[in-house]
C-alpha positions in Angstrom: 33.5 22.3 8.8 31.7 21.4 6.0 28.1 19.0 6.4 28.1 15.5 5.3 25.3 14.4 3.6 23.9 10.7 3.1 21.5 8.9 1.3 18.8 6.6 3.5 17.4 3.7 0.9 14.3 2.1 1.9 13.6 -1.0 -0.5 10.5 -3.4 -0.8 9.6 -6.1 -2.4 6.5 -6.0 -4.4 3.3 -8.1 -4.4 2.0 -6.6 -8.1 0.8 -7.4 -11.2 2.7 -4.3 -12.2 5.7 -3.5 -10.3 8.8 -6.0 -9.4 10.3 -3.2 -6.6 10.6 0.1 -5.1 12.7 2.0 -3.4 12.6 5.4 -1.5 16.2 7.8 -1.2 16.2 10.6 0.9 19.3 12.6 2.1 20.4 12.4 5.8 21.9 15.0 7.2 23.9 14.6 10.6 21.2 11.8 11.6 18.4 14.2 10.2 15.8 12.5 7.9 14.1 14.5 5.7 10.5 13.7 4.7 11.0 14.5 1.3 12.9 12.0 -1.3 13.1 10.4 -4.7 10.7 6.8 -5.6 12.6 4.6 -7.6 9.7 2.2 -9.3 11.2 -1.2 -11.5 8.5 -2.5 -13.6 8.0 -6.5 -14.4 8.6 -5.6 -17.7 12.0 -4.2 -16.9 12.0 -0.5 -16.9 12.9 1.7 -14.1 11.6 4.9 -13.3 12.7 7.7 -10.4 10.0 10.5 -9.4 11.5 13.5 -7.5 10.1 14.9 -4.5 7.8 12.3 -3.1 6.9 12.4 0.5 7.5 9.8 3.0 3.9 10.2 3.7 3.2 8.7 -0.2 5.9 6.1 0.6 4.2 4.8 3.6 1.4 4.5 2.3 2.6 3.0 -1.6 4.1 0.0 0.9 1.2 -0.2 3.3 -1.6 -0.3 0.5 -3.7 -3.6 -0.8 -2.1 -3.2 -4.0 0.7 -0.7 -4.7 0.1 -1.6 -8.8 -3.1 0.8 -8.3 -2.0 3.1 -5.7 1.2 3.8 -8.2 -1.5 4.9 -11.0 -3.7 6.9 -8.6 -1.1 8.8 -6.8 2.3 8.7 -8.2 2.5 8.4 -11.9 1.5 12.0 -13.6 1.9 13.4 -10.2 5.7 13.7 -9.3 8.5 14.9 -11.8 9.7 11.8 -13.1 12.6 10.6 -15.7 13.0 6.9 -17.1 16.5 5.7 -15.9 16.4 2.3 -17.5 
């Protein structure tokens, strides 16, 4: 039998001078969540970026910080492999 595979999103809304949303896409496997996923970041000016292999540790904590405009400088971007998809 072969293993289905799904893909959790988590989405917020965000508070920044910087960033208009994020979102965090992990695969689920037979009710399994992994802790390891892709950020998908959409700047106010319009682009959209993914970063592989953040962890939902980095997650929680981008969506629980003061500001996630500086949080995103200091610990995502330069950090994670990343491609622009828009």
């Amino acid at each position: 039998m072969a293993t289905r595979h799904l893909l959790t999103t988590v989405s917020v809304v965000c508070e920044s001078d910087m960033i208009l949303s994020a979102s965090f896409i992990t695969p689920t496997t037979l009710g399994t969540f992994q802790a390891v996923g892709m950020m998908q970041v959409t700047f106010k000016h319009g682009a959209t970026w993914c970063y592989s292999d953040v962890t939902h540790s980095i997650w929680t904590a981008f969506c629980e910080s003061e500001s996630q405009g500086k949080f995103y400088l200091q610990n995502i971007r330069g950090k994670y492999t990343s491609v622009q998809v828009h």
